[in-house]
N, CA and C atoms of all chains as a GROMACS GRO file, in nm:
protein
  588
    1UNK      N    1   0.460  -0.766   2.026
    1UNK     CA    2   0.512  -0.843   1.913
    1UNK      C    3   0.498  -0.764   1.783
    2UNK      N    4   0.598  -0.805   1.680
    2UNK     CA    5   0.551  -0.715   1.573
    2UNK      C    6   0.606  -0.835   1.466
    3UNK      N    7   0.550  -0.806   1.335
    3UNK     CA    8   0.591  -0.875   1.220
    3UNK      C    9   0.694  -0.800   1.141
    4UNK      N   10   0.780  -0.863   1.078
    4UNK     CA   11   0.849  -0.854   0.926
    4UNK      C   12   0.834  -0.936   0.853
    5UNK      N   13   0.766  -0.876   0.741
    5UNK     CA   14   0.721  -0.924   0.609
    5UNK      C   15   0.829  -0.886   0.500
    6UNK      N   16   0.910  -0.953   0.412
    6UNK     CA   17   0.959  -0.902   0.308
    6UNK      C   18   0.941  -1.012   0.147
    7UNK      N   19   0.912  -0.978   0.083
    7UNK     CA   20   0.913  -1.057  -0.053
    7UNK      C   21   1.018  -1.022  -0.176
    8UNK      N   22   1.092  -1.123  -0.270
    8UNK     CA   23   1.147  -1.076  -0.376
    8UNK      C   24   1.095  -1.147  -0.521
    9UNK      N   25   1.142  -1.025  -0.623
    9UNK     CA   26   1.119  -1.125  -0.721
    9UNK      C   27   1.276  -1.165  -0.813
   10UNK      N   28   1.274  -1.329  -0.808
   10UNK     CA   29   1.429  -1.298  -0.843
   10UNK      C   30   1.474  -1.248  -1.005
   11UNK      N   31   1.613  -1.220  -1.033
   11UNK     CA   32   1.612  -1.193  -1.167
   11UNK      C   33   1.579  -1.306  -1.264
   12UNK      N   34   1.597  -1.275  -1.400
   12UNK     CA   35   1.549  -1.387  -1.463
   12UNK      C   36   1.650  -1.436  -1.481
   13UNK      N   37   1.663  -1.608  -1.502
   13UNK     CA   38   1.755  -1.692  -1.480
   13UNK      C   39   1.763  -1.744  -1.362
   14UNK      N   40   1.763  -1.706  -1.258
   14UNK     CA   41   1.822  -1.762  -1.091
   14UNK      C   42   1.718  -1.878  -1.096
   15UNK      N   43   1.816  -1.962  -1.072
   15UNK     CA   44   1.711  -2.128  -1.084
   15UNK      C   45   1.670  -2.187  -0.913
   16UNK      N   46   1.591  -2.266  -0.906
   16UNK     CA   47   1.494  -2.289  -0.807
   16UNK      C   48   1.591  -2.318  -0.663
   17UNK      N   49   1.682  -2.409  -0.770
   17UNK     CA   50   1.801  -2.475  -0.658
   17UNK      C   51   1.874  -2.353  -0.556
   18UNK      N   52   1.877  -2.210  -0.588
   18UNK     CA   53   1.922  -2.092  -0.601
   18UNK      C   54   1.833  -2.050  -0.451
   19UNK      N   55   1.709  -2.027  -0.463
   19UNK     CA   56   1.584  -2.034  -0.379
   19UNK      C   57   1.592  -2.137  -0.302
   20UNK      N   58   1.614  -2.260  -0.341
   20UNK     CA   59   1.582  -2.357  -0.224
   20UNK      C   60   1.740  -2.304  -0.138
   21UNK      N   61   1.822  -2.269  -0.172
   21UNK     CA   62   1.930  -2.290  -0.092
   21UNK      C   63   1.940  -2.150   0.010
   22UNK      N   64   1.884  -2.056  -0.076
   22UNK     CA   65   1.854  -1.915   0.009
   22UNK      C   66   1.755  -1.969   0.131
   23UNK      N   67   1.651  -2.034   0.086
   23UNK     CA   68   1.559  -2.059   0.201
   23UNK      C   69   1.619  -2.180   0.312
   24UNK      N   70   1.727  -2.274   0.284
   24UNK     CA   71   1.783  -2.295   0.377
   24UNK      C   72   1.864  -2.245   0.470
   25UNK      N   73   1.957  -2.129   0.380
   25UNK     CA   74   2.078  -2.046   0.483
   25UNK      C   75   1.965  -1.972   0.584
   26UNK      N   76   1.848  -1.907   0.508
   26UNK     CA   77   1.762  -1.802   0.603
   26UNK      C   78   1.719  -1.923   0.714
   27UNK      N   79   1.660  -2.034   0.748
   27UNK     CA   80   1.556  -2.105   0.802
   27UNK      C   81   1.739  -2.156   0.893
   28UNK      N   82   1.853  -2.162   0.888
   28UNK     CA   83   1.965  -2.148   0.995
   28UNK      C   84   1.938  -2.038   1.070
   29UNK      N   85   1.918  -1.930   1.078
   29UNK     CA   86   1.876  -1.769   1.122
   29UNK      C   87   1.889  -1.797   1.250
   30UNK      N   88   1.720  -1.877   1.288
   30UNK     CA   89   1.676  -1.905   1.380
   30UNK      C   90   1.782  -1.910   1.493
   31UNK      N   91   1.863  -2.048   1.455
   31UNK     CA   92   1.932  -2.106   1.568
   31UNK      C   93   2.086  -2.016   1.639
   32UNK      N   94   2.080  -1.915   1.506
   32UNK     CA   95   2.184  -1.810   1.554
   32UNK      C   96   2.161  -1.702   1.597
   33UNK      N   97   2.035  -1.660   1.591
   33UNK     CA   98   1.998  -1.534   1.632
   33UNK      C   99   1.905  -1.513   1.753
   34UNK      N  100   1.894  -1.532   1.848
   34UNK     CA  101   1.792  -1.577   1.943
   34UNK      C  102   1.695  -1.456   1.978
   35UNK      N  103   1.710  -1.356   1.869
   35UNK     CA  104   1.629  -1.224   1.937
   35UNK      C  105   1.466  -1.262   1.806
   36UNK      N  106   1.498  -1.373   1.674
   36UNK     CA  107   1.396  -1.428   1.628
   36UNK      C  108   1.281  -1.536   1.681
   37UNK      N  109   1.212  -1.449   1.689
   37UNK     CA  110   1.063  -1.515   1.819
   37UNK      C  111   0.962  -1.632   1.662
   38UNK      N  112   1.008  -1.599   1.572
   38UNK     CA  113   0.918  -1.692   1.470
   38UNK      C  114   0.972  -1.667   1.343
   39UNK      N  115   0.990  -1.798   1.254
   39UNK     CA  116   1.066  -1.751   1.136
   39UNK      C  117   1.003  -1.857   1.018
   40UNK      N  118   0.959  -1.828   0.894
   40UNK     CA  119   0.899  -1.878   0.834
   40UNK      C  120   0.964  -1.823   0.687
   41UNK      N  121   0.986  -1.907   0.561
   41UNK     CA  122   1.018  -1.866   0.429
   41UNK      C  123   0.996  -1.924   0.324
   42UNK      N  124   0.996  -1.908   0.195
   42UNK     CA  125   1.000  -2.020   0.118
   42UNK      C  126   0.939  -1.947  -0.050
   43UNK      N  127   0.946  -2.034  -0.119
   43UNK     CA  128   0.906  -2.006  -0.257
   43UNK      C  129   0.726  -1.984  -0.278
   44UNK      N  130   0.721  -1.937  -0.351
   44UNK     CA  131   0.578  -1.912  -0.408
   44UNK      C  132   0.487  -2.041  -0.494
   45UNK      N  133   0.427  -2.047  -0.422
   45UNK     CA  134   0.288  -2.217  -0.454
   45UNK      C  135   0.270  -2.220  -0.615
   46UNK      N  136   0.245  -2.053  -0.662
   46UNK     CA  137   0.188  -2.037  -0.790
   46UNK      C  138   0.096  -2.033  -0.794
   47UNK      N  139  -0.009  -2.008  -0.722
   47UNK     CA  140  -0.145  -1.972  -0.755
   47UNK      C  141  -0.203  -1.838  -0.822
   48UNK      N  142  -0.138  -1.751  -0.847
   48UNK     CA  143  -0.146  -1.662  -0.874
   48UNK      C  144  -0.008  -1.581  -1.008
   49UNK      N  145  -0.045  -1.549  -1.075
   49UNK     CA  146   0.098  -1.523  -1.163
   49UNK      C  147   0.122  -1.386  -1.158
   50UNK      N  148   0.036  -1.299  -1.104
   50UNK     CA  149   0.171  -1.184  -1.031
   50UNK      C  150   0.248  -1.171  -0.925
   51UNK      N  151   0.202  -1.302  -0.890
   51UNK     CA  152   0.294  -1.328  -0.718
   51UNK      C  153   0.472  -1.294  -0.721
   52UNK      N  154   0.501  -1.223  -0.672
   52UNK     CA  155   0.630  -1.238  -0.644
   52UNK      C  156   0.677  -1.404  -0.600
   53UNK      N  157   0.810  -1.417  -0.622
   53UNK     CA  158   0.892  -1.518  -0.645
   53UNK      C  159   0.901  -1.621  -0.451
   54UNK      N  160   0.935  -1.507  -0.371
   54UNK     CA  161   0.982  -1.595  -0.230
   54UNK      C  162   0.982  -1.512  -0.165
   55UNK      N  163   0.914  -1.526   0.012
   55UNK     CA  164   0.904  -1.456   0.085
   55UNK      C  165   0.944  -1.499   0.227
   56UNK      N  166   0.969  -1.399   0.319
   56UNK     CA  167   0.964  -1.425   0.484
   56UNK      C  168   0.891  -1.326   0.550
   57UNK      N  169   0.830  -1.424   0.658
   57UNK     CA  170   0.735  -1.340   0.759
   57UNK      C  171   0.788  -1.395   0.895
   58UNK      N  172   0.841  -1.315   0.927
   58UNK     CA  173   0.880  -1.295   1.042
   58UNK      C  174   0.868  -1.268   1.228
   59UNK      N  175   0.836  -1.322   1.346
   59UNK     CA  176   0.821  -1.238   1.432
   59UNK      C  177   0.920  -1.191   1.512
   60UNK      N  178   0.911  -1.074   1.614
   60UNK     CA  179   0.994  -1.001   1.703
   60UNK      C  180   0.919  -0.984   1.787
   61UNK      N  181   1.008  -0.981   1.893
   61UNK     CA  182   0.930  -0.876   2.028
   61UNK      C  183   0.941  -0.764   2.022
   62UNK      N  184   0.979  -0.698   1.977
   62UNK     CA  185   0.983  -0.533   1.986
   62UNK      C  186   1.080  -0.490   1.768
   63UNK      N  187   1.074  -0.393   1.773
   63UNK     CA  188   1.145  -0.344   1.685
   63UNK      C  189   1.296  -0.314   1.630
   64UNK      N  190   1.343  -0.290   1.804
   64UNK     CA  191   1.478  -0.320   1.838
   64UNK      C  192   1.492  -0.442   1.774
   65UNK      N  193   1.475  -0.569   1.847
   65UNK     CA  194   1.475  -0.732   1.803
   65UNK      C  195   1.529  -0.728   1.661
   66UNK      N  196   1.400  -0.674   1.564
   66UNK     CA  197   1.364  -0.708   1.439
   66UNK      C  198   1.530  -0.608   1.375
   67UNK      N  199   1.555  -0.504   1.420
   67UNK     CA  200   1.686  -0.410   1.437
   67UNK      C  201   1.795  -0.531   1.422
   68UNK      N  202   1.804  -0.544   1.553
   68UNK     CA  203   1.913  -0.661   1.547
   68UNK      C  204   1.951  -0.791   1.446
   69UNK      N  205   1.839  -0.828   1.493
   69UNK     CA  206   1.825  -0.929   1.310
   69UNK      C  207   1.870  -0.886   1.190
   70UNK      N  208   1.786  -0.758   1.183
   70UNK     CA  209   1.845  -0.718   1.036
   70UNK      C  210   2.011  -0.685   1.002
   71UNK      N  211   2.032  -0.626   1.100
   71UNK     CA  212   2.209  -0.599   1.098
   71UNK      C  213   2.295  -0.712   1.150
   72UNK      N  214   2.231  -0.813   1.182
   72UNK     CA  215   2.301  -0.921   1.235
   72UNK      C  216   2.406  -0.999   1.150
   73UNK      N  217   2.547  -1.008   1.169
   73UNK     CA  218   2.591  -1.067   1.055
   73UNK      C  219   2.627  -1.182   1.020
   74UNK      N  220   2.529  -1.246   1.104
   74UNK     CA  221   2.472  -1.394   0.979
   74UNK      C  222   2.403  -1.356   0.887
   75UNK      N  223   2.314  -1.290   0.940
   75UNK     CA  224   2.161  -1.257   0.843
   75UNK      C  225   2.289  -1.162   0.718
   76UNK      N  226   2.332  -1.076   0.746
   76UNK     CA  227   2.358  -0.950   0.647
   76UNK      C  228   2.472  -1.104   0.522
   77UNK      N  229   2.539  -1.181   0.610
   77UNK     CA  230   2.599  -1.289   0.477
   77UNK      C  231   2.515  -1.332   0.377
   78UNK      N  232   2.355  -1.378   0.472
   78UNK     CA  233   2.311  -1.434   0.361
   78UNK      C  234   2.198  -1.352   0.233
   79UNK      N  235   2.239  -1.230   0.331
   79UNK     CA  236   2.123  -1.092   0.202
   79UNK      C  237   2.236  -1.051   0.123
   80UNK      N  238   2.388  -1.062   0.140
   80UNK     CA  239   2.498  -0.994   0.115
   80UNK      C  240   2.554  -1.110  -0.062
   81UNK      N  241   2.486  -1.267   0.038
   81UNK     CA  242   2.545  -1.330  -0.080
   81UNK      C  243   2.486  -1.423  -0.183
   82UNK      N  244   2.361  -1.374  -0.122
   82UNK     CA  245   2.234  -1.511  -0.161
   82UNK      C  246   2.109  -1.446  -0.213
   83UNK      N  247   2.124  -1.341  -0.152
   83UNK     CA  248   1.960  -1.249  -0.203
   83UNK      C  249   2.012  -1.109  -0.296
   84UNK      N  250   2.082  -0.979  -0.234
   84UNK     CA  251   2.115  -0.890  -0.318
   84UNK      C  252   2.124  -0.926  -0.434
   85UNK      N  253   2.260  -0.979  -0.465
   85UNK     CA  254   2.314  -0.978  -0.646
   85UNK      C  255   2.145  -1.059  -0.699
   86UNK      N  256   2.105  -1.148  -0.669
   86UNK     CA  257   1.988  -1.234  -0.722
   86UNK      C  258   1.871  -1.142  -0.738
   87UNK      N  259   1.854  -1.086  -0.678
   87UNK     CA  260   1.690  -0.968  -0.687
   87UNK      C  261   1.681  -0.912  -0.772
   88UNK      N  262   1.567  -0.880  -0.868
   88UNK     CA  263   1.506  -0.794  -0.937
   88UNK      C  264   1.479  -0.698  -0.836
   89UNK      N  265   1.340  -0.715  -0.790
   89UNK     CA  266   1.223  -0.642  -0.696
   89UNK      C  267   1.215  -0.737  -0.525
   90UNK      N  268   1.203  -0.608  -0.442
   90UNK     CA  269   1.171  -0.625  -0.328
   90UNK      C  270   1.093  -0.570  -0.286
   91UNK      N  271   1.010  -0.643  -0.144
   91UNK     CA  272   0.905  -0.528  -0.131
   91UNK      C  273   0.881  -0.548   0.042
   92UNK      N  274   0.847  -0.470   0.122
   92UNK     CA  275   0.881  -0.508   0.278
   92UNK      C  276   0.758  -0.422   0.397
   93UNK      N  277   0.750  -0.473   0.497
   93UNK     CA  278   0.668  -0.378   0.576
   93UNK      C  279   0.719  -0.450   0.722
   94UNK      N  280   0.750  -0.373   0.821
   94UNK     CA  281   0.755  -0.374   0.922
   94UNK      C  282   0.620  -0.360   0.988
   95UNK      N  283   0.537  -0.409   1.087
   95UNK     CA  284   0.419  -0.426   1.126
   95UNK      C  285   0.375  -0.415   1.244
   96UNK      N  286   0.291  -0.374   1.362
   96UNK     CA  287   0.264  -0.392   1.517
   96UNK      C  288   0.168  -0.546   1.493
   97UNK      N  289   0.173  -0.606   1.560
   97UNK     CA  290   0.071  -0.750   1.605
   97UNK      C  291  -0.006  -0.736   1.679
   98UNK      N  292   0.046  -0.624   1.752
   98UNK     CA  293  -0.076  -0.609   1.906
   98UNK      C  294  -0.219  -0.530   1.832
   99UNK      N  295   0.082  -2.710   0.731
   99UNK     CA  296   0.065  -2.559   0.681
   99UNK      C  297   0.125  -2.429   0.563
  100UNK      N  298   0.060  -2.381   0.539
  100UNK     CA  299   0.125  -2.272   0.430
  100UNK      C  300   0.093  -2.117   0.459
  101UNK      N  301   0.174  -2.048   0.468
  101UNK     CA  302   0.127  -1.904   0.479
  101UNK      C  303   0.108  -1.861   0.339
  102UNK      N  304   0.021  -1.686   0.371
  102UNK     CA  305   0.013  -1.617   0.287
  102UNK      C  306   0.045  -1.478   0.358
  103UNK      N  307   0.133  -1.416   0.280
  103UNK     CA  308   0.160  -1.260   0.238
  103UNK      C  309   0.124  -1.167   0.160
  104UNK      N  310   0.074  -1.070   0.217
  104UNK     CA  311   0.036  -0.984   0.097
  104UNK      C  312   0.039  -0.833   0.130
  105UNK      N  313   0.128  -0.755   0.046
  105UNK     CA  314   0.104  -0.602   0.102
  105UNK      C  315   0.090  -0.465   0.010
  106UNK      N  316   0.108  -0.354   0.054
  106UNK     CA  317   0.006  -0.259  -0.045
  106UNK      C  318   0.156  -0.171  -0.057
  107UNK      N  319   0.078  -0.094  -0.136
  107UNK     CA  320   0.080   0.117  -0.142
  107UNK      C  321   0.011   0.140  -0.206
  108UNK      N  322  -0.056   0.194  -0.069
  108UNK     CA  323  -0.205   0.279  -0.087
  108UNK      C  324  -0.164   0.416  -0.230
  109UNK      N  325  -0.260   0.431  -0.258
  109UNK     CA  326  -0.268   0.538  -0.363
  109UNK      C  327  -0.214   0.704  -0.278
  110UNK      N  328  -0.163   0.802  -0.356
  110UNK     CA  329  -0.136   0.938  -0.296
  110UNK      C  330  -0.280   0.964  -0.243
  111UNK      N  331  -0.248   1.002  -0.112
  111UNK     CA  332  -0.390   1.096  -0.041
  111UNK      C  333  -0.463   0.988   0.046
  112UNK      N  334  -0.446   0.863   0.010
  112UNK     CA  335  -0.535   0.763   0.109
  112UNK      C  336  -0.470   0.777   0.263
  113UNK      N  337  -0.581   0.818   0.366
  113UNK     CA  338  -0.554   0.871   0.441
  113UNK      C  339  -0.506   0.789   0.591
  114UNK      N  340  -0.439   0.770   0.677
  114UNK     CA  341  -0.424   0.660   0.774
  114UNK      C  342  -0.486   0.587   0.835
  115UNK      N  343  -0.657   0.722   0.838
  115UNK     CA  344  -0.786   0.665   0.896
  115UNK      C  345  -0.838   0.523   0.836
  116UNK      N  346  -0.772   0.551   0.698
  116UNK     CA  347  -0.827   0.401   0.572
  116UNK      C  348  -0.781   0.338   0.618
  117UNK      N  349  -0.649   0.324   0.663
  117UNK     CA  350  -0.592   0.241   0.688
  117UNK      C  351  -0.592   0.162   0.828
  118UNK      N  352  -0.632   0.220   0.891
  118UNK     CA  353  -0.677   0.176   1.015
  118UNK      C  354  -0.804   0.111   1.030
  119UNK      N  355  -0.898   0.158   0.953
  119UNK     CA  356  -1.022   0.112   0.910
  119UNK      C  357  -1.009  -0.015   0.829
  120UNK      N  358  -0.984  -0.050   0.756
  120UNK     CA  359  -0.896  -0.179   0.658
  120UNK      C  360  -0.832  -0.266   0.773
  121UNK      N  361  -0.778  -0.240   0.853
  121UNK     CA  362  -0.698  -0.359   0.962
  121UNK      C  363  -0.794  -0.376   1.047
  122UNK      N  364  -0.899  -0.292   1.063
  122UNK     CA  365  -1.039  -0.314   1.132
  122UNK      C  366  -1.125  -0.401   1.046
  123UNK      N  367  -1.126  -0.366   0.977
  123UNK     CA  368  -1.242  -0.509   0.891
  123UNK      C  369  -1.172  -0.616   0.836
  124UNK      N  370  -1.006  -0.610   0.819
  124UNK     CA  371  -0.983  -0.775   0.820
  124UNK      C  372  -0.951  -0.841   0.896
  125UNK      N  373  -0.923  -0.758   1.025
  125UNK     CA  374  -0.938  -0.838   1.185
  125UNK      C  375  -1.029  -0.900   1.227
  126UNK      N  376  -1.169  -0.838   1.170
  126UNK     CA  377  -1.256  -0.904   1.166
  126UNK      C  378  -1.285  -1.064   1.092
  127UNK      N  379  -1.229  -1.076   0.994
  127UNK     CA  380  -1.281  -1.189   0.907
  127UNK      C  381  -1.172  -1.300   0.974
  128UNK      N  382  -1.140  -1.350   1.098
  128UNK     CA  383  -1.052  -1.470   1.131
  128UNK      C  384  -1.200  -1.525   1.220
  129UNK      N  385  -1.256  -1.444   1.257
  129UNK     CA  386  -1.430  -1.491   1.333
  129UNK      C  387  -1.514  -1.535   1.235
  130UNK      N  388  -1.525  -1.513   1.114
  130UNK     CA  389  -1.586  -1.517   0.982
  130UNK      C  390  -1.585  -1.634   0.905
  131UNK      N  391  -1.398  -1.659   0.893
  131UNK     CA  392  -1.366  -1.752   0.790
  131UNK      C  393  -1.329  -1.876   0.860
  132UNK      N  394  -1.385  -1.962   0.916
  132UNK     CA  395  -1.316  -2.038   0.989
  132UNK      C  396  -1.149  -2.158   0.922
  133UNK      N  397  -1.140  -2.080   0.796
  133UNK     CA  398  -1.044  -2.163   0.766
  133UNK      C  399  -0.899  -2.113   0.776
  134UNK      N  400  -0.911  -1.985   0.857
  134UNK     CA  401  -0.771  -1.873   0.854
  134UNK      C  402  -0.743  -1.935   1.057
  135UNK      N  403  -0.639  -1.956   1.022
  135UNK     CA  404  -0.543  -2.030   1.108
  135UNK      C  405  -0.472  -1.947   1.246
  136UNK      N  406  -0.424  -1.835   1.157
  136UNK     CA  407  -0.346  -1.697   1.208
  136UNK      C  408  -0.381  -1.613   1.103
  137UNK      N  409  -0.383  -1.491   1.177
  137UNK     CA  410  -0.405  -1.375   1.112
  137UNK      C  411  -0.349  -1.242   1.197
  138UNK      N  412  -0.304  -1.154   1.085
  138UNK     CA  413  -0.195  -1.055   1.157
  138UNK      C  414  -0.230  -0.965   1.031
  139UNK      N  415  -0.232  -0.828   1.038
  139UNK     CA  416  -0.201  -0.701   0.916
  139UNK      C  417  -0.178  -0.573   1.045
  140UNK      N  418  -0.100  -0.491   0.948
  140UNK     CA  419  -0.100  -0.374   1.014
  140UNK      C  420  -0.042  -0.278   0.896
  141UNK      N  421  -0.002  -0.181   0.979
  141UNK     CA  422   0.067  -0.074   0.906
  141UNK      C  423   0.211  -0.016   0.896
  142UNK      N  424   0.289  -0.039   0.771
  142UNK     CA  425   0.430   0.001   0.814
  142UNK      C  426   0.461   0.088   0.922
  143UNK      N  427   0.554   0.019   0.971
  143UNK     CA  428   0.642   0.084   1.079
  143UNK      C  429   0.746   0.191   1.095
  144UNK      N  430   0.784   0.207   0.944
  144UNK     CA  431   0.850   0.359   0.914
  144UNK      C  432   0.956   0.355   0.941
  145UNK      N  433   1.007   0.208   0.939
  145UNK     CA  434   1.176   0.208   0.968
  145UNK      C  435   1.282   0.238   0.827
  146UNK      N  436   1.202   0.184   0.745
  146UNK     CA  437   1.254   0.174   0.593
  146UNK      C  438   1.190   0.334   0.506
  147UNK      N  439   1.238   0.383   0.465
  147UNK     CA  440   1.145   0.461   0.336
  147UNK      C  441   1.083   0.369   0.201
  148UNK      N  442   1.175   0.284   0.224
  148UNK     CA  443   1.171   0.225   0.031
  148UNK      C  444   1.005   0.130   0.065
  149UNK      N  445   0.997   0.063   0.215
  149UNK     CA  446   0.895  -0.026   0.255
  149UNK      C  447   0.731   0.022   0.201
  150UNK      N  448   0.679  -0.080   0.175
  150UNK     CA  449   0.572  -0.063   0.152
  150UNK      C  450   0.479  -0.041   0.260
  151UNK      N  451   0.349   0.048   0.271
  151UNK     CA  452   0.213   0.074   0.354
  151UNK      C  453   0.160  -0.016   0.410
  152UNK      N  454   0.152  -0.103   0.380
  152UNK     CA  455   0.092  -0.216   0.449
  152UNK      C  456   0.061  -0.368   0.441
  153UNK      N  457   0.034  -0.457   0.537
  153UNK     CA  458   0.079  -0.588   0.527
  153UNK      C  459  -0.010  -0.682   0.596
  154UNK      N  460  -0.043  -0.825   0.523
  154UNK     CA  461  -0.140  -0.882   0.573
  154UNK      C  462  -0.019  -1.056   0.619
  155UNK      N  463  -0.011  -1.131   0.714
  155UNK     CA  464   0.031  -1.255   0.704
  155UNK      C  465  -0.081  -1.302   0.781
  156UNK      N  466  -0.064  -1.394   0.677
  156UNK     CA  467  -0.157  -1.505   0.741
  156UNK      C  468  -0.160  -1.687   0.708
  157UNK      N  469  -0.188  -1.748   0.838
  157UNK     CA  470  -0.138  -1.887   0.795
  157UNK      C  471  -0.289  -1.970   0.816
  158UNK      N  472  -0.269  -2.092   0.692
  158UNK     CA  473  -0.427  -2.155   0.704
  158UNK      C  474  -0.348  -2.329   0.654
  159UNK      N  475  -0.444  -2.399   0.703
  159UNK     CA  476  -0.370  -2.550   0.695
  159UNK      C  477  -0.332  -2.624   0.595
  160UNK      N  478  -0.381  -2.553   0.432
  160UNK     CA  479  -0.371  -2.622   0.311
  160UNK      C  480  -0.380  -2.488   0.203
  161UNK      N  481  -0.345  -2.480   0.100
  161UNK     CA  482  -0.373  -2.386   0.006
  161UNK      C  483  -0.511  -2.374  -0.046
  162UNK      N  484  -0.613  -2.517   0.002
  162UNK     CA  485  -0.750  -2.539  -0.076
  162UNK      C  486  -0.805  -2.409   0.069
  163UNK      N  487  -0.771  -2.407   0.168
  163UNK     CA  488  -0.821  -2.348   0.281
  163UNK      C  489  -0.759  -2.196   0.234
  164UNK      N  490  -0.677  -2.163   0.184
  164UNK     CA  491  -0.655  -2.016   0.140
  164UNK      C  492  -0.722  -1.966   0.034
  165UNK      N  493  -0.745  -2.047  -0.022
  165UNK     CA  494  -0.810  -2.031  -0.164
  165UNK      C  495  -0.967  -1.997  -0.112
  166UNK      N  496  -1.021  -2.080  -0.024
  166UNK     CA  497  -1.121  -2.065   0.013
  166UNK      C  498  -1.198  -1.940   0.135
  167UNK      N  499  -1.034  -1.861   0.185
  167UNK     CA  500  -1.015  -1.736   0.195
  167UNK      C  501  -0.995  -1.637   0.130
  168UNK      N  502  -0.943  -1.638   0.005
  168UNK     CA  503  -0.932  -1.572  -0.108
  168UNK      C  504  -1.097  -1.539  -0.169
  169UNK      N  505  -1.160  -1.644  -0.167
  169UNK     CA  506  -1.255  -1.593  -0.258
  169UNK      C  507  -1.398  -1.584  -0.134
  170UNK      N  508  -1.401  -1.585  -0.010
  170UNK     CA  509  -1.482  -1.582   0.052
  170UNK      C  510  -1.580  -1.445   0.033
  171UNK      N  511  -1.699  -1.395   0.055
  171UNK     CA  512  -1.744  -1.314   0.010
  171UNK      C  513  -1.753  -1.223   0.165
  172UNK      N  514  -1.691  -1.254   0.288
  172UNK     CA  515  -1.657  -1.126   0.354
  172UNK      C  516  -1.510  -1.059   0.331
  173UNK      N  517  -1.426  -1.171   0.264
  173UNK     CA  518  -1.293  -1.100   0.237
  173UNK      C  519  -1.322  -0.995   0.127
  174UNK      N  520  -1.371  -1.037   0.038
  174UNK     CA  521  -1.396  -0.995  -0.086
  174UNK      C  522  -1.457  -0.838  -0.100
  175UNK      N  523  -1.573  -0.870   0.034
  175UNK     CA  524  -1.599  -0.723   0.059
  175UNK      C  525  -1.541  -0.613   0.104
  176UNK      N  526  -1.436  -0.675   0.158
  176UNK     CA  527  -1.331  -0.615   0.228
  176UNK      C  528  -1.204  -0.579   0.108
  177UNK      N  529  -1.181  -0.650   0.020
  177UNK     CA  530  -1.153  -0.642  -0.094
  177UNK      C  531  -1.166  -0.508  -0.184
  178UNK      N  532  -1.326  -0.547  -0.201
  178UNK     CA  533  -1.371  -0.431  -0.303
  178UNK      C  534  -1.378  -0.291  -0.273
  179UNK      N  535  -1.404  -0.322  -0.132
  179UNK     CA  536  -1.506  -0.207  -0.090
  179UNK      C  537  -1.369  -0.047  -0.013
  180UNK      N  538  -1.226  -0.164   0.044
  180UNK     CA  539  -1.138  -0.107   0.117
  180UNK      C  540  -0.997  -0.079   0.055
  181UNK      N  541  -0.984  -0.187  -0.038
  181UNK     CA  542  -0.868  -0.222  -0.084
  181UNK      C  543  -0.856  -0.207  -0.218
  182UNK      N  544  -0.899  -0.273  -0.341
  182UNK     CA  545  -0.894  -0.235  -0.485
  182UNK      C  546  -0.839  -0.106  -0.501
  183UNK      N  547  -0.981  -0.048  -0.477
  183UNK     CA  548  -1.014   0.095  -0.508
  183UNK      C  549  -0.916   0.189  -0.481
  184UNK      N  550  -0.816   0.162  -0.370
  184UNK     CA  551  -0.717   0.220  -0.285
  184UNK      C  552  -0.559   0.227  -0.305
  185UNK      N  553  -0.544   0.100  -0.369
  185UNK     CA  554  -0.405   0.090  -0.376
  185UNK      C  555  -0.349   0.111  -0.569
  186UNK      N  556  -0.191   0.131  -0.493
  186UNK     CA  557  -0.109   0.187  -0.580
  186UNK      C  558  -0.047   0.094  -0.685
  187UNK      N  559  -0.024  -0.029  -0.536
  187UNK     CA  560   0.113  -0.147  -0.611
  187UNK      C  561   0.058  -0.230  -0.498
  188UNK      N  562   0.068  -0.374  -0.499
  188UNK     CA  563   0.055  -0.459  -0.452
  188UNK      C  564   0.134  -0.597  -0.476
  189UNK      N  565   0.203  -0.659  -0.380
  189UNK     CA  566   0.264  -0.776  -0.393
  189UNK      C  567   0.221  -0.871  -0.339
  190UNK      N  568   0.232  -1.024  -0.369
  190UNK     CA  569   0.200  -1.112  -0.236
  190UNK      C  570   0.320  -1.244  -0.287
  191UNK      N  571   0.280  -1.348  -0.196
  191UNK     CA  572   0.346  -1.506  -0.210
  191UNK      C  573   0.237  -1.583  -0.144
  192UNK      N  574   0.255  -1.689  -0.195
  192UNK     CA  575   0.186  -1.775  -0.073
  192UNK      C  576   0.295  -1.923  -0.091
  193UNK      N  577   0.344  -1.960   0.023
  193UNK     CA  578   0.443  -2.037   0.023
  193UNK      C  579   0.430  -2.144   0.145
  194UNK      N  580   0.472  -2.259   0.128
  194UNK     CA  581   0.444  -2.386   0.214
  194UNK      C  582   0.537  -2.375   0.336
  195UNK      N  583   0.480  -2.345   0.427
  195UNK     CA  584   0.587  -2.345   0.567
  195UNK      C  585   0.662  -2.475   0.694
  196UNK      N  586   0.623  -2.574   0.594
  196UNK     CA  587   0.636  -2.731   0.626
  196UNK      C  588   0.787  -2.738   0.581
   0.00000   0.00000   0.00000
């Protein structure tokens, strides 16, 4: 198994409704992509004020998997139309679990 | 439940051994803290260049229970002693997975 972790921070202006709706198209993923073994996302609590804005952590079975996902083009619509233009900062790590 | 994310770049010269050593002592603290739920870190996977060094997810049942991982004094040591001192740039989120 392995993780993908990625976080953004959005530009200034992009309002919450913006985020909540990104974190719905991503949390569809699931049901279209079947090579996603665990899928988790969402906005930042605020406990902290250098926190970046919204994140996903992700699992795969292998790297390939996490491959597929990423080029998958559901997933690439909703980085293509919901996350790119919106981002300031991103930040990401691909991971082993074992 | 709510996860937390959090990941690095290590400083120039910090060596892989650190880094391996660091996923060794916070593998340790899920025996420690009994309020960490899941726990996962490792080390980029080297698929990306732009990706960051390294990555912690982890899920605990309430934010009062992360918080109370946050400031525990084996994380902390693990903190001071592995991590501060080490890194370049650091991001995190902590976001409600309900």
């Amino acid at each position: 198994m392995m993780r993908h972790v990625v976080m953004f921070r959005w530009k200034e202006g992009v309002e919450p409704a913006h985020a909540a709706a990104t974190a719905g198209a991503l949390r569809r993923l699931p049901a279209l992509i079947p090579q996603i073994v665990e899928y988790a996302c969402g906005t930042d609590l605020g406990v902290a004020p250098t926190n970046f804005d919204f994140a996903v952590s992700a699992r795969f079975a292998s790297l390939d998997d996490y491959i597929t996902y990423r080029d998958h083009p559901e997933h690439q619509a909703v980085v293509q139309s919901m996350i790119g233009p919106f981002v300031a900062e991103r930040s990401a790590v691909q991971f082993d679990e074992s």
